[in-house]
Backbone as a chain_set.jsonl record, in Angstrom:
{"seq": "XXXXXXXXXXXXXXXXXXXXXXXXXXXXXXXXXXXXXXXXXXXXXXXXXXXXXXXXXXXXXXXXXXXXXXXXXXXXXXXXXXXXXXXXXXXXXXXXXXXXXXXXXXXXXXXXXXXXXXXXXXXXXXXXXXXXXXXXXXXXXXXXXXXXXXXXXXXXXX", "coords": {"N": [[0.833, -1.19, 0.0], [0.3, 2.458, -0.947], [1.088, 4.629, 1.355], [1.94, 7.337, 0.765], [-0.151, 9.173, 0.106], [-2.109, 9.548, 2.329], [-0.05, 10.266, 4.605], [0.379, 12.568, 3.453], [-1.779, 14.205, 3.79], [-1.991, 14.111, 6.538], [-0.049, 15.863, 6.541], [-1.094, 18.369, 6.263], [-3.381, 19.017, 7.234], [-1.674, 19.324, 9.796], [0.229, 20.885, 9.097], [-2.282, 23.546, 8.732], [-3.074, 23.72, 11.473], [-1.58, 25.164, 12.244], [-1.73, 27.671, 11.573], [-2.03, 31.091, 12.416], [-5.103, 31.92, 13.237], [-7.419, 34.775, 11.637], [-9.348, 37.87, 12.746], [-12.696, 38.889, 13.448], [-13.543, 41.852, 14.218], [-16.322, 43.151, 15.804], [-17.684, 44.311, 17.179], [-16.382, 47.534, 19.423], [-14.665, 46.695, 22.562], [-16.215, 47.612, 25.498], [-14.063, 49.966, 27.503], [-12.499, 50.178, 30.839], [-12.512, 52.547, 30.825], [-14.983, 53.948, 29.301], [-17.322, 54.917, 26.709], [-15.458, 56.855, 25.146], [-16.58, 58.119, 22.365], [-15.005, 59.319, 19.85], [-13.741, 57.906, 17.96], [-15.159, 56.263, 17.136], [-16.402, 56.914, 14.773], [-15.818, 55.989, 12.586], [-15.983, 53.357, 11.94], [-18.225, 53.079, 11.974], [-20.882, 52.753, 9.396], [-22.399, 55.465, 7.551], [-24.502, 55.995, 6.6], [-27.646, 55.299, 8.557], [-29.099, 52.631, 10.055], [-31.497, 52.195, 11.425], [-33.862, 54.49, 12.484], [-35.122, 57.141, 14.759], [-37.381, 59.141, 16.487], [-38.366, 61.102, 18.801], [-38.499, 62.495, 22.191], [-35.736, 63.858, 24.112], [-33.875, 63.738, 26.861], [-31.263, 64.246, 30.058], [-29.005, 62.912, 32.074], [-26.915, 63.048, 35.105], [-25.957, 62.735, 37.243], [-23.637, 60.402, 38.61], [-23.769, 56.967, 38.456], [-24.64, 53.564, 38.912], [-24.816, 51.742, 35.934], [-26.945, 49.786, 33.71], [-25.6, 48.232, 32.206], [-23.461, 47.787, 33.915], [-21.414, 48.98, 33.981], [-20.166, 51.882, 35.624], [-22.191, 54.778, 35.423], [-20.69, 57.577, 33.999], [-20.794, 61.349, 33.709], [-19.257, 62.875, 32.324], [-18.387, 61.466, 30.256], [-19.675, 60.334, 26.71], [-22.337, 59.013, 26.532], [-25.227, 57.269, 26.678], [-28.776, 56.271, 27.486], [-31.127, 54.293, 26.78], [-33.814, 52.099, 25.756], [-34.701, 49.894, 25.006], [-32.492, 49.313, 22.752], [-29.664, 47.327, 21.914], [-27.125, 46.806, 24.257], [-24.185, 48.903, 23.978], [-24.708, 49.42, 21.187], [-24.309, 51.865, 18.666], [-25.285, 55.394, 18.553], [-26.182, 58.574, 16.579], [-27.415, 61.389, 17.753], [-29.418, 64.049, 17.123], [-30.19, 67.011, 17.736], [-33.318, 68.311, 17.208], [-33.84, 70.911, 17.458], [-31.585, 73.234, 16.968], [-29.612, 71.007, 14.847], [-27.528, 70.118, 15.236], [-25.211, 67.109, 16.592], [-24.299, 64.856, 18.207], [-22.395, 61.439, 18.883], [-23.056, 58.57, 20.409], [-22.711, 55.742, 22.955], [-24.819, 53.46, 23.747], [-25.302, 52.618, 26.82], [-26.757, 52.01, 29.406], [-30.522, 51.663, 30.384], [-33.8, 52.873, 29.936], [-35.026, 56.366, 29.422], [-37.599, 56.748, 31.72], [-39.859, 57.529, 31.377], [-42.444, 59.057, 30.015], [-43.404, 59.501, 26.715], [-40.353, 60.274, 25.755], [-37.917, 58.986, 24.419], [-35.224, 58.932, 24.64], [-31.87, 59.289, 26.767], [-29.264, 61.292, 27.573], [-26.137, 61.519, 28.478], [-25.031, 64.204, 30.623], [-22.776, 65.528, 29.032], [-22.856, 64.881, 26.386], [-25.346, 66.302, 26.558], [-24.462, 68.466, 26.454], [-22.818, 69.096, 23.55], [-24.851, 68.988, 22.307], [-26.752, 70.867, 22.829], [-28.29, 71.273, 24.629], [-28.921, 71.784, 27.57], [-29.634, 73.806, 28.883], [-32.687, 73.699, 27.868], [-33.475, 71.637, 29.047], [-35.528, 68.806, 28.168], [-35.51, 68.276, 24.508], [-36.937, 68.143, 21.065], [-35.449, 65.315, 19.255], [-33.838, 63.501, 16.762], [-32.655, 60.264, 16.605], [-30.184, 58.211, 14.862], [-29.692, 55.271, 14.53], [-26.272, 54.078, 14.032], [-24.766, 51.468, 11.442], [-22.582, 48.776, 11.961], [-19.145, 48.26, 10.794], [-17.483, 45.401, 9.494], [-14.445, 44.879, 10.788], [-11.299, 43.882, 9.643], [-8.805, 42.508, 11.56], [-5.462, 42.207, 12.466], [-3.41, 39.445, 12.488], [-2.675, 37.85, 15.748], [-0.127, 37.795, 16.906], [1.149, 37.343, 19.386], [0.179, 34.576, 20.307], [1.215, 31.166, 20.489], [2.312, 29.299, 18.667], [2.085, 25.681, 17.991], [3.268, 22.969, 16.996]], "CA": [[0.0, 0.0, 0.0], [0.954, 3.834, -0.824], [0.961, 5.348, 3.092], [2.44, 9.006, 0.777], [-1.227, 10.429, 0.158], [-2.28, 9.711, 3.894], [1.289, 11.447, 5.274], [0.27, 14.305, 2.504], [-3.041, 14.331, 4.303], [-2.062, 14.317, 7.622], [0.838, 17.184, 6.92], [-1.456, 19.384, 5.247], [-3.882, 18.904, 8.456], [-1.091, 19.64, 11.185], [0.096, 22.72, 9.393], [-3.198, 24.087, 9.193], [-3.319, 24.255, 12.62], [-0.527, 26.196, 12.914], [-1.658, 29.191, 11.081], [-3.122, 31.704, 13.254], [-6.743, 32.915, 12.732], [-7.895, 36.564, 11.386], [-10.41, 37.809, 13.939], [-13.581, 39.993, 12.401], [-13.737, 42.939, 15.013], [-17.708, 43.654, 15.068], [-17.743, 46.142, 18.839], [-15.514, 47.835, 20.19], [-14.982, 46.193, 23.447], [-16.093, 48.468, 26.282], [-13.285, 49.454, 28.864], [-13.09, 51.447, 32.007], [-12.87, 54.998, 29.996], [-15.94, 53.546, 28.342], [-17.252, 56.146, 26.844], [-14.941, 57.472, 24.473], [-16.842, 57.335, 20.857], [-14.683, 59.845, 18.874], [-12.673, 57.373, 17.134], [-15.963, 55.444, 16.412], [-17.443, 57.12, 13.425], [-14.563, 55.273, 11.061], [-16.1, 52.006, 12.326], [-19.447, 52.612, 11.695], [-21.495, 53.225, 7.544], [-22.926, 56.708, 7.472], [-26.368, 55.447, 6.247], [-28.122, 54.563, 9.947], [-29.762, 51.16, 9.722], [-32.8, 52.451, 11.893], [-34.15, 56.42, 12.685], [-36.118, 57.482, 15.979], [-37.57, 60.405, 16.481], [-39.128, 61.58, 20.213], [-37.689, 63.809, 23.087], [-34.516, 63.614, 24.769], [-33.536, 64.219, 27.98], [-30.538, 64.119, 30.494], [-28.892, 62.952, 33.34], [-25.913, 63.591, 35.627], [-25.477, 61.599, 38.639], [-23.245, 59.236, 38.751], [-24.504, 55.538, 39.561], [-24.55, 51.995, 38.461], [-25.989, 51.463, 34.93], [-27.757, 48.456, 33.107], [-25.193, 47.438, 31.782], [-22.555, 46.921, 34.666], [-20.345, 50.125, 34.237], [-20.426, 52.954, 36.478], [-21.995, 56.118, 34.602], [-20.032, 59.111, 33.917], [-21.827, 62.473, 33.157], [-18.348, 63.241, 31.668], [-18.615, 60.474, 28.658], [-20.317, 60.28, 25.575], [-23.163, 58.045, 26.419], [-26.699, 57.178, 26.728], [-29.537, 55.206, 27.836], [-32.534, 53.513, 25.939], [-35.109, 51.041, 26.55], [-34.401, 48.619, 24.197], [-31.387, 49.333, 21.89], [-28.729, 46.747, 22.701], [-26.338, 47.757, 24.812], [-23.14, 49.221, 23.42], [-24.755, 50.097, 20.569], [-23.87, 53.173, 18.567], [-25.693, 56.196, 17.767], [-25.837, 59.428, 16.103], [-28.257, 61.842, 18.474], [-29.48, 64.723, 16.206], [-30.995, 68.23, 17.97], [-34.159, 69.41, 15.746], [-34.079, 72.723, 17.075], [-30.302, 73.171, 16.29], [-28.959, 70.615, 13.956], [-26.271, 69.83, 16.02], [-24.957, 65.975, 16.581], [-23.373, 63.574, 19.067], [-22.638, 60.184, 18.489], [-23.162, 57.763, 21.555], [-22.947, 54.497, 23.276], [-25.774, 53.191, 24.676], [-24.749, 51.457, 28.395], [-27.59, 51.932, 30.277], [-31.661, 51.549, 30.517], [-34.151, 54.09, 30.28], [-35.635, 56.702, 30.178], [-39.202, 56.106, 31.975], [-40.373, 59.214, 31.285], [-43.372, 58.735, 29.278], [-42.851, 60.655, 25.716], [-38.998, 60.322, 25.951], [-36.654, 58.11, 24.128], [-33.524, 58.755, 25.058], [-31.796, 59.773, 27.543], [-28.168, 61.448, 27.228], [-25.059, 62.05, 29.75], [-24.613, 65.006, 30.488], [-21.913, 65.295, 28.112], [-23.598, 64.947, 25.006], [-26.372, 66.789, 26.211], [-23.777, 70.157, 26.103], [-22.127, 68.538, 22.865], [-26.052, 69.166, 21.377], [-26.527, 72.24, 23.538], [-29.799, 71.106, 25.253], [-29.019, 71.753, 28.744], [-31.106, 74.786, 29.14], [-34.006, 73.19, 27.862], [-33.366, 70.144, 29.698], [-35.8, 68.287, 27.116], [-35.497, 68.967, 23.444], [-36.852, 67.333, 19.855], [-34.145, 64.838, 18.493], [-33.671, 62.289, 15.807], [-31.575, 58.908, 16.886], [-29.812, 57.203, 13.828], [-28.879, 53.638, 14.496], [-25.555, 53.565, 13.215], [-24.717, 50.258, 11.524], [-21.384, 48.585, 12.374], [-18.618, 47.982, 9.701], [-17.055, 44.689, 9.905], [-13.152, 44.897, 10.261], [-10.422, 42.341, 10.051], [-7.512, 42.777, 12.719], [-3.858, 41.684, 12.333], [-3.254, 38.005, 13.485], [-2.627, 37.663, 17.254], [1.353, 37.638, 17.143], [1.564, 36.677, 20.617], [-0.36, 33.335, 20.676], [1.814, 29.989, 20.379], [1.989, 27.939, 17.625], [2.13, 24.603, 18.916], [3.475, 22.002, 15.634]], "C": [[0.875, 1.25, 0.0], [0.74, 4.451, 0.014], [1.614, 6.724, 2.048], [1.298, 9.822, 0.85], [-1.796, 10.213, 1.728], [-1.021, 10.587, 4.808], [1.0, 12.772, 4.406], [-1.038, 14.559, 3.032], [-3.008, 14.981, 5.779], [-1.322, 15.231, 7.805], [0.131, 18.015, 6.575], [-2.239, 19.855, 6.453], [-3.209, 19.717, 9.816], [-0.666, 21.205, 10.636], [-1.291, 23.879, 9.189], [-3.556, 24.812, 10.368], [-2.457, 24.927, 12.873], [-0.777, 27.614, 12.602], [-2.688, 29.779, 12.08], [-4.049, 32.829, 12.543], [-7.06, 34.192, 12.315], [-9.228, 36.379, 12.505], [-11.357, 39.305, 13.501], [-13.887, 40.314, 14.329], [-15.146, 43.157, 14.499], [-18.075, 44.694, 16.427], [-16.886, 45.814, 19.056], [-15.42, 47.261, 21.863], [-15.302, 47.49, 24.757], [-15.436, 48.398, 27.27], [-13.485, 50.393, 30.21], [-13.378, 52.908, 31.695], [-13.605, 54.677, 29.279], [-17.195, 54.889, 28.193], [-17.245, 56.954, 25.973], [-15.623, 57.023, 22.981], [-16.156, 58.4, 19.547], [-13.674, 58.865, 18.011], [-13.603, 56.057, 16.384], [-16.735, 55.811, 15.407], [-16.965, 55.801, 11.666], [-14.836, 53.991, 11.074], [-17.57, 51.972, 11.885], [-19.957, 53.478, 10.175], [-21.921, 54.667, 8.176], [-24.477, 56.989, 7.199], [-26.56, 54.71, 7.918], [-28.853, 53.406, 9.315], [-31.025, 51.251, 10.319], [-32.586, 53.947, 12.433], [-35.407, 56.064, 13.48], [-36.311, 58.727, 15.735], [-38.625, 60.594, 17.856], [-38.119, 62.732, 20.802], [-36.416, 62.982, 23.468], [-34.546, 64.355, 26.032], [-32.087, 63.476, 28.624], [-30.479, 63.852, 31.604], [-27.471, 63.128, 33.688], [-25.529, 63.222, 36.82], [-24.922, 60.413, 38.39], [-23.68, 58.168, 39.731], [-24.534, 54.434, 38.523], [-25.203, 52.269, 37.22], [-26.657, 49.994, 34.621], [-26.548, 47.712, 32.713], [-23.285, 46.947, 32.501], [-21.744, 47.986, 34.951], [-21.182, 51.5, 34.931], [-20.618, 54.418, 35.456], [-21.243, 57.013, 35.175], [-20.579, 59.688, 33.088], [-20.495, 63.245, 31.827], [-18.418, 61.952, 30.133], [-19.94, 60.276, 28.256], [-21.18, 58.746, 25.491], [-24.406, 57.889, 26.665], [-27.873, 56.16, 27.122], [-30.798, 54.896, 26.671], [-32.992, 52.171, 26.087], [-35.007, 49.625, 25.787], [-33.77, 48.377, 22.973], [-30.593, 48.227, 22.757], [-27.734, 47.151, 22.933], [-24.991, 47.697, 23.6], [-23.178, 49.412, 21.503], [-24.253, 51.768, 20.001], [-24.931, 53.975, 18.302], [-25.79, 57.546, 17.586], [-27.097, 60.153, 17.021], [-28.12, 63.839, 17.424], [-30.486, 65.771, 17.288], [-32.107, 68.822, 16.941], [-33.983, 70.577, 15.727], [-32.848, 73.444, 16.524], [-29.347, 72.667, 15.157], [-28.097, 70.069, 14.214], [-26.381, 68.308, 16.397], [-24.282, 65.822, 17.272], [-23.619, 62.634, 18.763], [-22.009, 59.256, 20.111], [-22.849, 56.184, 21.87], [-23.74, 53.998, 24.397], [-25.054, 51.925, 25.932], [-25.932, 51.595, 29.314], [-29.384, 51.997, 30.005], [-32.424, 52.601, 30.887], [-34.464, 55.314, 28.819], [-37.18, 56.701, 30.502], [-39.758, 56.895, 32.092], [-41.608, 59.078, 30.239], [-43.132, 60.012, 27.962], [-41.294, 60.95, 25.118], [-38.407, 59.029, 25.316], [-35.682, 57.535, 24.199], [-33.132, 59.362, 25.864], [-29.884, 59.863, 27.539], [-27.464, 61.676, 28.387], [-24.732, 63.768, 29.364], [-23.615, 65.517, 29.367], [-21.989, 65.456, 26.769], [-24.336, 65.61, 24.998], [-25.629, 68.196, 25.679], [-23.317, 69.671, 24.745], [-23.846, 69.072, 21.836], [-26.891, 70.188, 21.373], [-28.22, 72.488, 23.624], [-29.864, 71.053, 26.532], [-29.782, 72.374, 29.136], [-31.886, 74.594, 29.262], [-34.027, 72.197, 28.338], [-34.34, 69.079, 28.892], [-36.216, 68.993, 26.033], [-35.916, 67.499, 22.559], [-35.682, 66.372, 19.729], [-34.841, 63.995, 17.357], [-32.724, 61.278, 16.098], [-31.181, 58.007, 15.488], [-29.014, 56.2, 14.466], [-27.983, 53.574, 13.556], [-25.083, 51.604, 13.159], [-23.182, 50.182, 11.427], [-20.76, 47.445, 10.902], [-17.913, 46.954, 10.358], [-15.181, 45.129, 9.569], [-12.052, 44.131, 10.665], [-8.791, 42.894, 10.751], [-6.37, 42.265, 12.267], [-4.273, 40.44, 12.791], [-2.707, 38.358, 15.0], [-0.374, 37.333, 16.802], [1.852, 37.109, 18.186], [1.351, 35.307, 21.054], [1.149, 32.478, 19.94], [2.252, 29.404, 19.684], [2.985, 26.859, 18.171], [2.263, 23.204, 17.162], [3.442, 20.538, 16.154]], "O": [[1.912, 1.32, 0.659], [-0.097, 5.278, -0.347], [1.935, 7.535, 2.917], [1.338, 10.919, 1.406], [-1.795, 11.323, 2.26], [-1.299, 11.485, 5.602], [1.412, 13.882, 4.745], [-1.485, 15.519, 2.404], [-3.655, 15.948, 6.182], [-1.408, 15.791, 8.898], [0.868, 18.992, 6.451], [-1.963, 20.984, 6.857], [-3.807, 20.439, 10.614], [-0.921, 22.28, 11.178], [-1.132, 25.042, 9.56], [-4.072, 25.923, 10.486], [-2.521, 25.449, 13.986], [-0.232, 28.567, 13.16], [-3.746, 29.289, 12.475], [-3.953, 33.838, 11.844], [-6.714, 34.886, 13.271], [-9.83, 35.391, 12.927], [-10.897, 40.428, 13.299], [-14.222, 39.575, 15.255], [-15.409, 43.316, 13.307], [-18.732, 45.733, 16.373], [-16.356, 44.703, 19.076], [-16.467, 47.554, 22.44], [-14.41, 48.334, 24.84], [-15.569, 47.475, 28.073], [-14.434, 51.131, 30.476], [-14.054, 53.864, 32.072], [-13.232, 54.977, 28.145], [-17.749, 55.55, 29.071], [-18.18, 57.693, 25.666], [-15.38, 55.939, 22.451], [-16.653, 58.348, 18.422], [-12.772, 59.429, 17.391], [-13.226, 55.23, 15.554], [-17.716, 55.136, 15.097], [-17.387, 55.28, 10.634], [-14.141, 53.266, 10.361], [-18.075, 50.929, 11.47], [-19.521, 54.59, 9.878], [-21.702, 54.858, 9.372], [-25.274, 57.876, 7.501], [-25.829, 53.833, 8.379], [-29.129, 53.359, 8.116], [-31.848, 50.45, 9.876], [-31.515, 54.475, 12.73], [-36.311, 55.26, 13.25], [-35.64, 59.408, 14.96], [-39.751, 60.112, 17.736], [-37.334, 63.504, 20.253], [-36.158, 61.807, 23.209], [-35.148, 65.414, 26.211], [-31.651, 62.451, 28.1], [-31.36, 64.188, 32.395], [-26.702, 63.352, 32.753], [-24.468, 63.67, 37.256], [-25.574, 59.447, 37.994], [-23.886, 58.166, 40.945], [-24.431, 54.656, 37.317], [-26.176, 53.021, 37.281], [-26.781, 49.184, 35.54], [-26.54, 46.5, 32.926], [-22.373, 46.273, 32.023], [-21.295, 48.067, 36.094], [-22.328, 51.928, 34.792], [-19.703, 55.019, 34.894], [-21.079, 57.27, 36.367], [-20.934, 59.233, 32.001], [-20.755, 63.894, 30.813], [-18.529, 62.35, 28.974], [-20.965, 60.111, 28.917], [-20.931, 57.755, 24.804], [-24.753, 59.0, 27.066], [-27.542, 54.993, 26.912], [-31.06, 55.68, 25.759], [-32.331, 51.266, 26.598], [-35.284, 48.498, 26.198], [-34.171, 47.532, 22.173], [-30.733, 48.131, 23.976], [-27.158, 47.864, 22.112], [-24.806, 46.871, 22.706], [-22.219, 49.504, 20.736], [-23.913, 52.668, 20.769], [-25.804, 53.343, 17.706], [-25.419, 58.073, 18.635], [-28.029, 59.351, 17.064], [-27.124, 64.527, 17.2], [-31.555, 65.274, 17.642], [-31.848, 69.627, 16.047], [-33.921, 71.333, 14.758], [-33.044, 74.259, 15.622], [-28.528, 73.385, 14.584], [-27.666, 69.316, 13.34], [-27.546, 67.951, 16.578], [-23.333, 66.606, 17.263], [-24.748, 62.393, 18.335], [-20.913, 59.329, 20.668], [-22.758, 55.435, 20.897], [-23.486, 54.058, 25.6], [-24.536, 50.815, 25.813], [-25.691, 50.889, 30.293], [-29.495, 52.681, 28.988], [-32.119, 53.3, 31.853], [-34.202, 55.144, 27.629], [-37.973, 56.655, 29.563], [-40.325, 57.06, 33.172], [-40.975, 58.919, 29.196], [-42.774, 61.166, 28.198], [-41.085, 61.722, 24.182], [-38.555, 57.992, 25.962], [-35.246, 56.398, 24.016], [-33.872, 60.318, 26.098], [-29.205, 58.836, 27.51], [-28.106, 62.039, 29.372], [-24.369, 64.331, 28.331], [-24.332, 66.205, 28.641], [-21.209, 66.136, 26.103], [-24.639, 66.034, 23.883], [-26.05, 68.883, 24.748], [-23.928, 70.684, 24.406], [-23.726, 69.486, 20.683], [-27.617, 70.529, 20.44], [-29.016, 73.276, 23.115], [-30.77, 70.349, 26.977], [-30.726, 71.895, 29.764], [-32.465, 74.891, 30.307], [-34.99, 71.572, 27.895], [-33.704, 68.029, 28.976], [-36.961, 69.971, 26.095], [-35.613, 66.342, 22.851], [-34.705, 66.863, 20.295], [-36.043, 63.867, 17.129], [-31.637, 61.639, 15.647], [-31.964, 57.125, 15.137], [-27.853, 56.326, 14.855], [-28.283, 53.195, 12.423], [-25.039, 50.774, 14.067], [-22.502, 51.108, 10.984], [-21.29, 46.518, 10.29], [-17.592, 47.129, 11.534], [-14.732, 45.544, 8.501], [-11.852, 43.763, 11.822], [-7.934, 43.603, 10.224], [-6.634, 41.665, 11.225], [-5.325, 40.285, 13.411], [-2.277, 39.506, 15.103], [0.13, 36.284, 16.402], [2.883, 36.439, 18.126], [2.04, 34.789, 21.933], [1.925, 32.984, 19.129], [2.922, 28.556, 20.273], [4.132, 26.969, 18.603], [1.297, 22.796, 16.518], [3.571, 19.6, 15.367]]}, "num_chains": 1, "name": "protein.A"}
């Protein structure tokens, strides 16, 4: 018997495993300065994938959110009732025009009439503090898939 196409079988097999994986980035992972979304527009299409439209309002006390991290009135983030968390989105002023783009981390608001609900932060960024609730528009941005370097640090194990 010819045992070469079974050894050309089984080498083709072992180095396989040696090559290390590409890894499709689809969120940003959220970390303790969670938060920061100016470096997330380049990640997400420009066409939203879904559009809201109700009030907005703010808050400013720091305290536990929904989704595990401690709000800060200082970062660019937001609550809503049933976006999934760490979503992105674009928060649009009617009476101004003016835009922030967010990450939803927390639940809320139960305000009957109300949508969304911004950190402090964004709300000056849309320059609705005054009026403490204002018109908006919410675009659901949709998330661009993007492929990472290989992992350089992992093993390969032959």
């Amino acid at each position: 018997m010819n045992m070469l196409p079974r050894y050309l079988c089984l080498l083709a097999a072992l180095l396989s495993g040696c090559a290390t994986p590409r890894q499709l980035v689809i969120d940003p992972a959220p970390s303790r300065e969670a938060g920061d979304t100016e470096q997330l527009p380049a990640l997400y299409q420009p066409k939203p994938s879904a559009v809201l439209q109700g009030k907005a309002s703010y808050y400013w006390k720091p305290q536990p959110t929904a989704s595990g991290e401690r709000f800060n009135p200082k970062k660019l983030t937001a609550a809503h009732k049933s976006l999934p968390m760490h979503s992105v989105i674009r928060v649009i002023n009617l009476k101004n025009g003016k835009s922030v783009i967010v990450r939803i981390n927390d639940r809320g608001p139960y305000v009957r009439g109300r949508i969304i609900d911004l950190s402090m932060a964004a709300a000056e960024r849309i320059e609705m503090t005054k009026s403490g609730v204002v018109s908006v528009k919410v675009e659901v941005l949709k998330k661009i898939g993007v492929i990472t370097k290989p992992n350089r640090k992992s093993r390969r194990v032959h």
